[in-house]
C-alpha positions in Angstrom: 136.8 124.0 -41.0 137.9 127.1 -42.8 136.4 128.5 -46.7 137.6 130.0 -48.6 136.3 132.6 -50.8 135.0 132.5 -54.1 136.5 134.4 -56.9 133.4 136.7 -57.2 133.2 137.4 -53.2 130.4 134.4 -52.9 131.4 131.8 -50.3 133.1 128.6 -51.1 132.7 125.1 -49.4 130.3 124.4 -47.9 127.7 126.9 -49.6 126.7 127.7 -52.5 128.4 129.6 -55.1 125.8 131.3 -56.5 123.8 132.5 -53.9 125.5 131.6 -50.5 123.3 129.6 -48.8 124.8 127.2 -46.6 124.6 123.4 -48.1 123.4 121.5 -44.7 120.8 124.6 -44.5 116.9 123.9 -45.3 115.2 124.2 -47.3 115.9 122.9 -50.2 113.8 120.8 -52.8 114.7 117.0 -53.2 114.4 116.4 -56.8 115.1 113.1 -56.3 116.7 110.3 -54.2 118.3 106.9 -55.1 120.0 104.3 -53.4 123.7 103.0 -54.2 125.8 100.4 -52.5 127.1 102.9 -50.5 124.3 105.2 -49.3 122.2 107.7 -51.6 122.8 110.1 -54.7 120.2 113.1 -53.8 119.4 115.2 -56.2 118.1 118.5 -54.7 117.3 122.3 -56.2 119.2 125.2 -53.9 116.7 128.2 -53.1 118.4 130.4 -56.1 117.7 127.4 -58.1 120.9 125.6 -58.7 120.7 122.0 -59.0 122.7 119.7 -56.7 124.1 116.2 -56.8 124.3 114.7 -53.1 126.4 111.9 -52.1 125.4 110.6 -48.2 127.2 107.7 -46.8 128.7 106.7 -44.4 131.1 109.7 -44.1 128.4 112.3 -44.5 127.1 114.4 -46.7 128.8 116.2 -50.1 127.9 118.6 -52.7 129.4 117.0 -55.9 128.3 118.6 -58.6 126.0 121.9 -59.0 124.5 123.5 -62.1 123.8 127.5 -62.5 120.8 129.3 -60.9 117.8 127.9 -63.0 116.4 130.7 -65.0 114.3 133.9 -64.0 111.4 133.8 -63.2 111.5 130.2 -61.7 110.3 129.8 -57.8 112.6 130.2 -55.0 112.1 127.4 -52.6 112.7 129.5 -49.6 110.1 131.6 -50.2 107.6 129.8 -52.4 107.1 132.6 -55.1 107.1 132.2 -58.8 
């Protein structure tokens, strides 16, 4: 599968926009996880802090919707500091 490039040179697809880390790449927090008729919604925090609405069925897995980096100063999952 080919991406294409974001506006700002960050990678589009399947990574994210804000910081380029790949979407099927660990870590990354689970927020939380809830079951659906159709598999799960996963709501998970990207290292740079971005929040993340998974959909997993069937078909896979897809990044629906994402929020901005969350503020400075909050902890990066990937490396545990504040």
């Amino acid at each position: 599968m080919t991406s294409t490039a974001h506006p700002h040179g960050r990678p589009a697809g399947d990574a994210c926009p804000y910081c380029g880390w790949p979407d099927r790449a660990e870590p990354f927090q689970v927020v939380s996880r809830h079951g659906t008729a159709a598999g799960h919604t996963v709501w998970t925090r990207c290292g740079c802090g971005s929040l993340q609405m998974r959909v997993v069925d069937a078909g896979g897995m897809n990044v629906v919707s994402r929020s901005r980096p969350a503020a400075e100063g909050a902890t990066d999952v990937r490396s545990g500091v504040v």
